[in-house]
Phi, psi and omega in degrees: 000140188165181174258104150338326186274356169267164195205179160342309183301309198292288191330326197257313160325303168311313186283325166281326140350274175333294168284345173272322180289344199261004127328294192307291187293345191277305209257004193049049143212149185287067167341320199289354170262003186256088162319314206270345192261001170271343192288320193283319171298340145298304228272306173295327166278000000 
């Protein structure tokens, strides 16, 4: 059971979410307006 239309893109999304709020809560700062460093934090997941 699940939605077929989610794919890779939604999943990798999900994951920089993830990582960026448990980034946020570890380091008390917010990442998510800094393009190069959410670009690099894809790139890595």
């Amino acid at each position: 059971a699940g939605d077929t239309h989610l794919g890779g893109e939604d999943f990798d999304n999900r994951m920089v979410n993830h990582f960026t709020q448990e980034f946020k809560r570890k380091h008390k700062k917010d990442i998510s307006d800094n393009k190069r460093a959410v670009r690099r934090l894809r790139t890595a997941c």
